[in-house]
C-alpha positions as CSV (number, residue, x, y, z in Angstrom):
1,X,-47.8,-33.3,-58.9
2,X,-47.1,-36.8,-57.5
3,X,-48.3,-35.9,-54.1
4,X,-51.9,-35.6,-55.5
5,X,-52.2,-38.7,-56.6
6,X,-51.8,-40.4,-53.7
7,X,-54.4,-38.4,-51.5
8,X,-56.9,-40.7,-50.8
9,X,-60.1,-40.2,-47.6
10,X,-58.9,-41.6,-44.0
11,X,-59.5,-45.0,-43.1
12,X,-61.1,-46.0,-39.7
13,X,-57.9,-48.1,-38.4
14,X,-56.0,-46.9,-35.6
15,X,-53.5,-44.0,-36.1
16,X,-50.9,-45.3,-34.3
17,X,-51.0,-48.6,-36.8
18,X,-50.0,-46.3,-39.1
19,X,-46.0,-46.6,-40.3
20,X,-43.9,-44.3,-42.2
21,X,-43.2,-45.7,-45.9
22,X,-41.0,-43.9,-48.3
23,X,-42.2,-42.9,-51.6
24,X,-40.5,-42.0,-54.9
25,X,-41.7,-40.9,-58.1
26,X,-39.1,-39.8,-61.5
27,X,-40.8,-37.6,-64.2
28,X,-38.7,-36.2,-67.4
29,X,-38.8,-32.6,-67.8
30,X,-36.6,-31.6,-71.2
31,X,-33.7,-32.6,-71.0
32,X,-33.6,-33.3,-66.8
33,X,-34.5,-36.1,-64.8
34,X,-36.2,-35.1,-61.5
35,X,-36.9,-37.2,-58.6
36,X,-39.2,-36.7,-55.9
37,X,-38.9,-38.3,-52.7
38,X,-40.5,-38.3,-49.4
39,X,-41.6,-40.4,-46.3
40,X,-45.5,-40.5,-45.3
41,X,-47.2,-42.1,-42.5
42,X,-49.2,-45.0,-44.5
43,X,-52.0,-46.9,-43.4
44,X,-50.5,-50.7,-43.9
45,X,-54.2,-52.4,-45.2
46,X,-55.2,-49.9,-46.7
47,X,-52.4,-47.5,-48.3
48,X,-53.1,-44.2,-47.2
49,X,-51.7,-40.8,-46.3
50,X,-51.7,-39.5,-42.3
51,X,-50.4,-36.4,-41.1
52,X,-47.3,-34.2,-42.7
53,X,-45.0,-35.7,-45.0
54,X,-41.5,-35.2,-44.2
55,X,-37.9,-35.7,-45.4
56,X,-39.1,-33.8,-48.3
57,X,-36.3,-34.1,-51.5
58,X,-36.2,-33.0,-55.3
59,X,-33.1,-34.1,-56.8
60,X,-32.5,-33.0,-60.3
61,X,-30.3,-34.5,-62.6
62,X,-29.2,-33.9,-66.3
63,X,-28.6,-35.9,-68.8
64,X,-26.6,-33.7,-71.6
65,X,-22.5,-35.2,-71.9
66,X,-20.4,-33.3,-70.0
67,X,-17.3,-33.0,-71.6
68,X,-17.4,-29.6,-73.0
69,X,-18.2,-28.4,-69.3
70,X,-16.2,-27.2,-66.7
71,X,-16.4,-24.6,-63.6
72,X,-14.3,-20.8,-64.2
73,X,-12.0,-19.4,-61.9
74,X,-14.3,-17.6,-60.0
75,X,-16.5,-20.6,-59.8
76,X,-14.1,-22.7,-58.2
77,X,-13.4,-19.6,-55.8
78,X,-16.8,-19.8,-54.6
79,X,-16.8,-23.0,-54.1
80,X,-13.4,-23.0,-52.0
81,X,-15.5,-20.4,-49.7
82,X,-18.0,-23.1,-49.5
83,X,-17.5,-26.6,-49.6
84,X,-16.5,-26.8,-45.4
85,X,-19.7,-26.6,-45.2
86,X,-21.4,-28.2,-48.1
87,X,-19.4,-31.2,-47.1
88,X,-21.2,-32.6,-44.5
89,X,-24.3,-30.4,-44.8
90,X,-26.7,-29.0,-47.4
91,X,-26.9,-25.0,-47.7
92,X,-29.8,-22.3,-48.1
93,X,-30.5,-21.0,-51.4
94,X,-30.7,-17.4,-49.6
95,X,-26.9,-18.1,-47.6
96,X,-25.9,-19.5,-51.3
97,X,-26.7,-16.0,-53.1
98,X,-24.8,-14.0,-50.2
99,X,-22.1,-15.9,-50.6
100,X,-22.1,-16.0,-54.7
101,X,-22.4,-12.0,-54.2
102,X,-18.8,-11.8,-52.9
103,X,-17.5,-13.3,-56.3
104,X,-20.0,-11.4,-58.4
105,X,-20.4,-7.8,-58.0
106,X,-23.0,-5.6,-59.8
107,X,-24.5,-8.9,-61.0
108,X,-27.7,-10.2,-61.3
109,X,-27.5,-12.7,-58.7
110,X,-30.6,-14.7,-59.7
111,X,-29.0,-15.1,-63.1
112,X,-25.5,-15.8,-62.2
113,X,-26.9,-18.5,-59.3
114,X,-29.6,-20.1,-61.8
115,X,-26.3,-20.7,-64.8
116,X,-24.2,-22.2,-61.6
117,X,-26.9,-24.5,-60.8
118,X,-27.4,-25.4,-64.0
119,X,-24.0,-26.1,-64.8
120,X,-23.7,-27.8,-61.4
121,X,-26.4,-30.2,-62.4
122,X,-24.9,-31.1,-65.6
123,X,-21.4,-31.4,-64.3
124,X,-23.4,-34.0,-61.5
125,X,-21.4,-31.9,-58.7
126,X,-24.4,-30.6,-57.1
127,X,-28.1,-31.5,-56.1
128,X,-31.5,-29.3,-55.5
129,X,-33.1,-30.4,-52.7
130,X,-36.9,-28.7,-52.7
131,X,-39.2,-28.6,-50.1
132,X,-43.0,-29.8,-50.6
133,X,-44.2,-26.5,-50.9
134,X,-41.6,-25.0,-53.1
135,X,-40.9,-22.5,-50.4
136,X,-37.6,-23.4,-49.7
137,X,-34.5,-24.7,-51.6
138,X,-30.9,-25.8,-50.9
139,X,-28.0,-27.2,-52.8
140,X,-25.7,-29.9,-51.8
141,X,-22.8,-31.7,-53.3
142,X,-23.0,-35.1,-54.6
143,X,-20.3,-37.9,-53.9
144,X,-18.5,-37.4,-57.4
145,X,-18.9,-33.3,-57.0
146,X,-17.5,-33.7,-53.2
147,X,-14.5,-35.8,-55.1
148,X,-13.5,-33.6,-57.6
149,X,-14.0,-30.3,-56.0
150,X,-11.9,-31.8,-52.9
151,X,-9.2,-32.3,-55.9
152,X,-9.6,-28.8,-57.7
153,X,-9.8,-26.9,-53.8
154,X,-6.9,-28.9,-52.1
155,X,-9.8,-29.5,-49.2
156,X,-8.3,-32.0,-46.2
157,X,-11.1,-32.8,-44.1
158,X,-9.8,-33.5,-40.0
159,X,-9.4,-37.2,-40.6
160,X,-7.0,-36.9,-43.5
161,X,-4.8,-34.5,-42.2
162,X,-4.7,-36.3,-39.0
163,X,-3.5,-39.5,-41.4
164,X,-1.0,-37.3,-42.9
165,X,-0.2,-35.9,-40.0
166,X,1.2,-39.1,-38.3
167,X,2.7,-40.3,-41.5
168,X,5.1,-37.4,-41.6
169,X,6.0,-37.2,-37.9
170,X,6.9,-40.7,-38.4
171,X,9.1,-40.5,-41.0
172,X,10.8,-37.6,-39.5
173,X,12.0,-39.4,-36.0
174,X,12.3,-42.4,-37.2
175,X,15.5,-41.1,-38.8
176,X,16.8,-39.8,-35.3
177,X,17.8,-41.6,-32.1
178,X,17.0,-38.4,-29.1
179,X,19.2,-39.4,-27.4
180,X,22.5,-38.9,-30.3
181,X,20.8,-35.3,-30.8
182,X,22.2,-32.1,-30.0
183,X,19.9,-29.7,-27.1
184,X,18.6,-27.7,-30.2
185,X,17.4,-30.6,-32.4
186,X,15.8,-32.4,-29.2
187,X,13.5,-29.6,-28.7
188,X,11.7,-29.7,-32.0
189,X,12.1,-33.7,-31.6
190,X,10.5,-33.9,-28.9
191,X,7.9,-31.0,-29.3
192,X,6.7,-33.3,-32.9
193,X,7.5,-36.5,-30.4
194,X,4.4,-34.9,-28.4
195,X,2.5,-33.9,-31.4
196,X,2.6,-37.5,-32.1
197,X,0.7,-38.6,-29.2
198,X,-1.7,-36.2,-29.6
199,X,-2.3,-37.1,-33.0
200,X,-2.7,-40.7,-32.5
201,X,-6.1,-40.2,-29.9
202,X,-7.3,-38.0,-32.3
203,X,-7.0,-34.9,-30.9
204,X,-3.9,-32.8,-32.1
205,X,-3.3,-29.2,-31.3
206,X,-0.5,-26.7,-31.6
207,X,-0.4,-24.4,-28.5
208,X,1.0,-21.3,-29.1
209,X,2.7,-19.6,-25.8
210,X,-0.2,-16.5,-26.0
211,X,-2.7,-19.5,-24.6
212,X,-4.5,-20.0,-28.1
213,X,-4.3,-23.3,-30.6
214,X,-4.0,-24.6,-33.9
215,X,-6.1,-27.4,-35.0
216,X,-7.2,-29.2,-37.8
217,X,-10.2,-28.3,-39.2
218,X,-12.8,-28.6,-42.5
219,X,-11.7,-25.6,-43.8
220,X,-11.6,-25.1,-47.5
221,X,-7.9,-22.6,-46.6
222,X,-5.4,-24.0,-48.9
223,X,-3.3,-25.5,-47.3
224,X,-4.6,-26.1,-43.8
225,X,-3.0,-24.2,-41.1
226,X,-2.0,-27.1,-38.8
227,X,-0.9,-29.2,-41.7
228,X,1.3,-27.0,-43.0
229,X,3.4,-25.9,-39.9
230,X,3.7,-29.6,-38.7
231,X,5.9,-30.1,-42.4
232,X,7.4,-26.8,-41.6
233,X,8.5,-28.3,-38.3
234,X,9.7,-31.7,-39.6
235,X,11.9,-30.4,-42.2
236,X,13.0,-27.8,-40.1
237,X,14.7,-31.1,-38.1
238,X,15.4,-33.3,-41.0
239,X,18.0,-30.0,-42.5
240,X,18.4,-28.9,-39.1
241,X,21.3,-26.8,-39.1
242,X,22.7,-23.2,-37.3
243,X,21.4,-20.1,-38.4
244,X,18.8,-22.1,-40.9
245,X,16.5,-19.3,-43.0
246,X,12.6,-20.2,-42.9
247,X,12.8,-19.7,-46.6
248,X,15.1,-22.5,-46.8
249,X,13.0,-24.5,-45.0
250,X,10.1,-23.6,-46.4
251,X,11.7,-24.2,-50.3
252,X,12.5,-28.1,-48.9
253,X,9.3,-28.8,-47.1
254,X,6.6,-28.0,-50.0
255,X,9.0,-27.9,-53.2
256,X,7.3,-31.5,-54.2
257,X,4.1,-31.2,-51.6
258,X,0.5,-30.2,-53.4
259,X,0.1,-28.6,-50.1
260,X,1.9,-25.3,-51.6
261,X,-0.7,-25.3,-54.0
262,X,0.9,-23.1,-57.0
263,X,2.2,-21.0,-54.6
264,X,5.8,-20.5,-54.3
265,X,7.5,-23.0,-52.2
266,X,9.6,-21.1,-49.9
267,X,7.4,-18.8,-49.5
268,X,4.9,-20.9,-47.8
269,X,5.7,-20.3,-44.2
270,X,5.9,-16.7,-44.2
271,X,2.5,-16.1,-43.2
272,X,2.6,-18.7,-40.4
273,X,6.0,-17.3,-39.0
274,X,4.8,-16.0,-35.8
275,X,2.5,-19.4,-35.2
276,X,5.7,-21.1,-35.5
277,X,7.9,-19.1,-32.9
278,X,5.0,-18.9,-30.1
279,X,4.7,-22.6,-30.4
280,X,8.8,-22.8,-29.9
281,X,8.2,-20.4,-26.9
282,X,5.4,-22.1,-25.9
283,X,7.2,-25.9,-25.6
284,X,10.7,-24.7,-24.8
285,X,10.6,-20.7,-23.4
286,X,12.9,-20.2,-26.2
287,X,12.4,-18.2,-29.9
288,X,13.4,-20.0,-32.8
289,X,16.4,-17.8,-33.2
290,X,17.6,-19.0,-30.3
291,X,17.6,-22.7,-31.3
292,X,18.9,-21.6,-34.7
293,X,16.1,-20.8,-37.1
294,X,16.2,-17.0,-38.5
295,X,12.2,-16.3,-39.3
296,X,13.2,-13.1,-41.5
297,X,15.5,-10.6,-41.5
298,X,16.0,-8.7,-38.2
299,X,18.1,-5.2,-38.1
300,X,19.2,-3.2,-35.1
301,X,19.5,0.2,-36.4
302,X,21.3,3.2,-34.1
303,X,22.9,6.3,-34.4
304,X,26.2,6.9,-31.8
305,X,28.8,3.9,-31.2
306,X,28.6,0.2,-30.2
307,X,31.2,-2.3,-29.4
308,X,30.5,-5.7,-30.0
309,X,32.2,-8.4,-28.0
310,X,31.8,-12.1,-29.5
311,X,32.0,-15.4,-28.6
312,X,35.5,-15.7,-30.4
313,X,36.9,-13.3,-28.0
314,X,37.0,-10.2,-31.0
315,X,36.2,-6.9,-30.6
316,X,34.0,-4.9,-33.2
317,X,33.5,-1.7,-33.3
318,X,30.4,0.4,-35.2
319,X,29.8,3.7,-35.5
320,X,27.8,6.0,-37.6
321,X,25.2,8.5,-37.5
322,X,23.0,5.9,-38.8
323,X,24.1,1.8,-38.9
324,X,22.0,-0.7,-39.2
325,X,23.1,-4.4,-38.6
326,X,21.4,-7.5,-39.1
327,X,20.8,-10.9,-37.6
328,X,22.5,-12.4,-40.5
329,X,25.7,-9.6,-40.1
330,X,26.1,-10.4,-36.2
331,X,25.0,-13.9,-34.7
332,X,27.0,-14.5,-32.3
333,X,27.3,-11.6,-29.9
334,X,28.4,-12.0,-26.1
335,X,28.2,-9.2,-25.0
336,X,27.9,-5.1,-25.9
337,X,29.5,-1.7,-24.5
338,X,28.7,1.4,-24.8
339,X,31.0,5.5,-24.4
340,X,28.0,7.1,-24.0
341,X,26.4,8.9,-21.3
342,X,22.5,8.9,-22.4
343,X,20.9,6.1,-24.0
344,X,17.7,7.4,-26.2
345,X,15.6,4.8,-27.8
346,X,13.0,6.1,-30.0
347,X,10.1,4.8,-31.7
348,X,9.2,7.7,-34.2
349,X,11.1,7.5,-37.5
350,X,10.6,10.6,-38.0
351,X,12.0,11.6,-34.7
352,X,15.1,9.6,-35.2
353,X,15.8,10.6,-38.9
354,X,15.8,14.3,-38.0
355,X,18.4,13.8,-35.1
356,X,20.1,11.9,-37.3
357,X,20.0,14.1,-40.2
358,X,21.0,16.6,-36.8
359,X,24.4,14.8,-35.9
360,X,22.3,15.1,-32.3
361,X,24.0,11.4,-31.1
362,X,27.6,12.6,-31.7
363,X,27.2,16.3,-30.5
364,X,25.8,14.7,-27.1
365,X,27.7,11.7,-26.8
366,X,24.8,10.0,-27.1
367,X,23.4,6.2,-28.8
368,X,19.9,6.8,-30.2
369,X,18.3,3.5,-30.7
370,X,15.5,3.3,-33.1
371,X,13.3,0.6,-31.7
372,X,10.1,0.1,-34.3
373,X,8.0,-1.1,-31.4
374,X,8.7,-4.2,-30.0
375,X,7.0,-7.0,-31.8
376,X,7.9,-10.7,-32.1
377,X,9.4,-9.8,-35.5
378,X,12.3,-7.6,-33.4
379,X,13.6,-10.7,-31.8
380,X,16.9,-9.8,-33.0
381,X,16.5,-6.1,-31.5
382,X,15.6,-7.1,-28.2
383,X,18.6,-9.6,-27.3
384,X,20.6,-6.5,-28.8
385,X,18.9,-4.3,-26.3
386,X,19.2,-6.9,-23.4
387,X,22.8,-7.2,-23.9
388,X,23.2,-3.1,-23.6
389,X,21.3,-2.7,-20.3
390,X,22.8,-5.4,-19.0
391,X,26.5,-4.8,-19.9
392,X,26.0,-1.0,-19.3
393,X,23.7,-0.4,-16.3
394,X,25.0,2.8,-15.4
395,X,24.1,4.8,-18.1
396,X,20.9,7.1,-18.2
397,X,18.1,5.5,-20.2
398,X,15.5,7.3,-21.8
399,X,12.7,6.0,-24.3
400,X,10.7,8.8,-26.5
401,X,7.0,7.5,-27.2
402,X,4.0,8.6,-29.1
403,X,1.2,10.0,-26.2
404,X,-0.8,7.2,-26.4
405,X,-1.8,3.7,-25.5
406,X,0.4,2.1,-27.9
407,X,3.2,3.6,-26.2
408,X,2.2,2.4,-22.8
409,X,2.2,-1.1,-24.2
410,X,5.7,-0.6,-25.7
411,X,6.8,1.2,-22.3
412,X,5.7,-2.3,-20.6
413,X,7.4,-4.2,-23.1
414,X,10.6,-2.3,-22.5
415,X,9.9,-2.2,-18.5
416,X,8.9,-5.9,-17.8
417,X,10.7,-7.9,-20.7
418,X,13.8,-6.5,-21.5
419,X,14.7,-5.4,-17.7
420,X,14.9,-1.5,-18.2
421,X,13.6,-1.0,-15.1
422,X,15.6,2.5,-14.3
423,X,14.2,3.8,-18.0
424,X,12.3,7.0,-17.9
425,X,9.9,8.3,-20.4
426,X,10.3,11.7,-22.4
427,X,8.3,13.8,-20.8
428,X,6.6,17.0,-23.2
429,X,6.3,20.0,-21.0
430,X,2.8,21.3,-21.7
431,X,3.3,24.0,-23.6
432,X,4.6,21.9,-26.0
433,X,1.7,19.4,-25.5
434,X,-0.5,19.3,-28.7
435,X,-3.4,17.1,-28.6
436,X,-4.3,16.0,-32.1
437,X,-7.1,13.6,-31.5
438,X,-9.5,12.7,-28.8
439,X,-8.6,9.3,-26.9
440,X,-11.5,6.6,-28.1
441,X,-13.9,4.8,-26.1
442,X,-12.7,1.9,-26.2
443,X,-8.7,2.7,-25.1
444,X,-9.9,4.6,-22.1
445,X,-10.3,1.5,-19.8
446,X,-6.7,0.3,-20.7
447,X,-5.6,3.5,-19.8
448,X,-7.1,3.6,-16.8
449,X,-5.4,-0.1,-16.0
450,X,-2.1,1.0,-16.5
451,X,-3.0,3.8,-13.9
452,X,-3.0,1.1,-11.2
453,X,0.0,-0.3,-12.6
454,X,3.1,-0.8,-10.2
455,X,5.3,1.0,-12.0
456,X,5.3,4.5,-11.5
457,X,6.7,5.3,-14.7
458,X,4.0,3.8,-16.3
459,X,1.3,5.1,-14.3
460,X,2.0,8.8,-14.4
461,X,2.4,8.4,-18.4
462,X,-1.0,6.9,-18.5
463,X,-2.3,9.1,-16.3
464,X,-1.2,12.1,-18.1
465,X,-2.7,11.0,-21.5
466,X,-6.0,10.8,-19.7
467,X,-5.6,14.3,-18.6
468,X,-4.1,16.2,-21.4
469,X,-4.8,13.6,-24.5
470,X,-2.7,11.9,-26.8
471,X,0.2,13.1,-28.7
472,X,2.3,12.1,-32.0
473,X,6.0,12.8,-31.8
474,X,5.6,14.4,-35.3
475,X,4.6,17.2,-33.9
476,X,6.9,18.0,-31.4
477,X,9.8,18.1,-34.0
478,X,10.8,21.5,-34.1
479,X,11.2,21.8,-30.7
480,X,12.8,18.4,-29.9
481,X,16.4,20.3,-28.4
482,X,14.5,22.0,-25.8
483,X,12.6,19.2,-25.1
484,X,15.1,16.8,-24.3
485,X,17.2,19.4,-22.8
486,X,14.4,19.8,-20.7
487,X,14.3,15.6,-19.8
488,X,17.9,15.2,-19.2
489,X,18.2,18.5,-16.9
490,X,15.8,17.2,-14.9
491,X,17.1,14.0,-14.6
492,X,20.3,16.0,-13.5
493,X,18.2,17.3,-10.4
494,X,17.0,14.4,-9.1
């Protein structure tokens, strides 16, 4: 080994004449080149080793042509999972195996990781670094593997997509003048305006309106996160247009952009959809519906009788014992009323297909609203619902929930965001009360919360979970007549 030959008995000089020298020795083994290097603290009269070595590196190298080699699928998989951190740092054989084990199952890892290396080495995309001791090993990428695996991953470290970043908010406003633009357009201009400036000192965020962020990061995720919406949002103003699809937008922004990376173009901003709208809501308190961008398709679907009044000053009227409507059908709704005398809005399917299938809405003069829970995806639902309590405030409301936290949080939603504040909750007498599971650990404490809540609606829900345990509406099916009967009579009494 070349650290024997250099052993050699202590001097007498002073130790702290001593100065660290580095030290390199190359020995051929077959048909790979290995080089050893190190620094040792050297004796400068008399050439001699003090103390540990350190900065301790084997770096292999092959010399067989390359051009019959090349890394599989899976391979490159791998290395998408990762080069974030092989970029700026080297990684543990042991972290390198767990990781490999994800691509190759029922393997023998040793195997696999020793042909990867090998073919690494050959390819000149990766280096062995080895301690003294042989105790420890780790793999890094060299510059021509960190170039061509940053071409065959699609990797954007933070600098670049910073660079790109300002390049495409550029272009984008340099073609408007804010002031000539419409309120709509001006939102989104001005948002990117902002982005701009955040950008340019080199910290750039996208702050969605739940509190949390989007930045740029070395992530091997193809394309970046940040990156991508930031084209999502400058197309969306360079097409800008009412009732613009996110497909659309999507098809325009990547349909010549390596950022889509094989993947369909206009499907690119599906998965980012709700980033996208709690960044709108975030900058302006508005979604993007209501500055003219349709995420997806939205349906209201009811059972009973609606008429819609819109903008034009027309009257439509639909009815049904089930009609659903979309975003796309009706955009431009002023306001909604209603001939009934009991609103029921329900969130079990099955609840609402078997008063459906029941004729219940007509027999009772009655709207039953199916409401899905209340995510960001039922945008459209929620203006529909807004518009009905606030056009017909005199009606009784009603909402049918599963027996469980879920249905507090959709009770809230109901309560505190779409102003149904005189909405009251089906209650199940207790004979009819079924509990079908035990409430978890970790939902009791939110339960408990909503006991303190201010609204007594809410609180005496929660509080009766607690007490007799949670509930599916499933179950209650066959005797749904007598327990709405039961609801509305009471109401009646009150």
């Amino acid at each position: 080994m070349p650290s024997e030959s250099i052993k050699k008995k202590p001097c007498e000089c002073p130790s702290d004449s001593f100065e660290w020298v580095n030290k390199v020795y190359e020995i051929t083994e077959g048909p790979y080149q290995v080089i050893h290097s190190f620094e040792i603290k050297e004796c400068p009269l008399h050439k001699m080793t003090w103390g540990k070595r350190r900065k301790e590196k084997k770096l292999i190298t092959c010399t067989i042509p390359i051009e019959n080699y090349n890394f599989e699928e899976n391979e490159l998989a791998f290395f998408r999972s990762i080069i974030s951190v092989l970029w700026d740092d080297k990684i543990n054989e042991n972290i390198w195996k767990k990781k490999l084990k994800n691509y190759y199952k029922n393997q023998d890892l040793d195997e696999i990781s020793e042909g990867f290396i090998q073919k690494g080495l050959i390819l000149k995309r990766i280096d062995v670094i080895q301690t003294s001791n042989n105790e420890k090993i780790y793999y890094s990428l060299t510059d021509d593997g960190k170039q061509e695996l940053k071409e065959l991953t699609g990797f954007l470290n933070v600098e670049e997509q910073i660079a790109l970043g300002i390049e495409k908010i550029n272009n984008t406003l340099d073609i408007f003048n804010k002031d000539d633009l419409e309120a709509n357009k001006k939102i989104i201009f001005s948002l990117l305006n902002v982005q701009l400036e955040l950008l340019k000192e080199g910290n750039p965020e996208w702050i969605k309106n739940n509190g949390t962020s989007i930045k740029p990061q070395n992530s091997a995720t193809n394309p970046p996160k940040f990156l991508i919406i930031l084209y999502g949002l400058c197309t969306w103003l360079q097409i800008y247009r009412d009732n613009l699809t996110l497909r659309e937008v999507s098809a325009r922004a990547f349909q010549e952009s390596e950022l889509s990376f094989n993947e369909d173009p206009s499907k690119v901003l599906d998965k980012y959809s709700n980033d996208i709208n709690s960044i709108i809501k975030n900058f302006s308190s508005k979604n993007c519906e209501d500055i003219g961008l349709i995420l997806a398709l939205d349906s209201f679907t009811f059972s009973g009788e609606l008429i819609l009044k819109m903008q034009n000053g027309k009257s439509i009227k639909i009815a049904g014992p089930s009609v659903s409507f979309s975003n796309l059908s009706y955009s431009n709704i002023n306001s909604i009323e209603l001939n009934a005398d009991i609103v029921l809005l329900i969130e079990n399917l099955a609840v609402f297909a078997q008063l459906v299938l029941d004729n219940w809405a007509t027999e009772n003069n009655a709207l039953l609203i199916f409401i899905k829970g209340m995510g960001i995806s039922g945008h459209f639902r929620k203006s529909i619902l807004k518009k009905i309590i606030r056009n017909n405030p005199e009606i009784k409301y009603f909402v049918w929930l599963d027996y469980d936290l879920g249905g507090c949080n959709i009770f809230r939603e109901i309560y505190t965001r779409l102003g149904f504040e005189n909405i009251k909750i089906i209650r199940i007498p207790l004979k009819f009360h079924i509990p079908y599971r035990e409430i978890p650990l970790g939902q009791i404490d939110s339960l408990q919360a909503f006991i303190k809540s201010e609204i007594s609606e809410l609180n005496n829900f929660a509080q009766f979970i607690l007490i007799n345990g949670r509930v599916e509406q499933e179950f209650l099916l066959e005797w749904y007549n007598e327990i709405l009967e039961y609801n509305f009579n009471l109401e009646k009494r009150k």
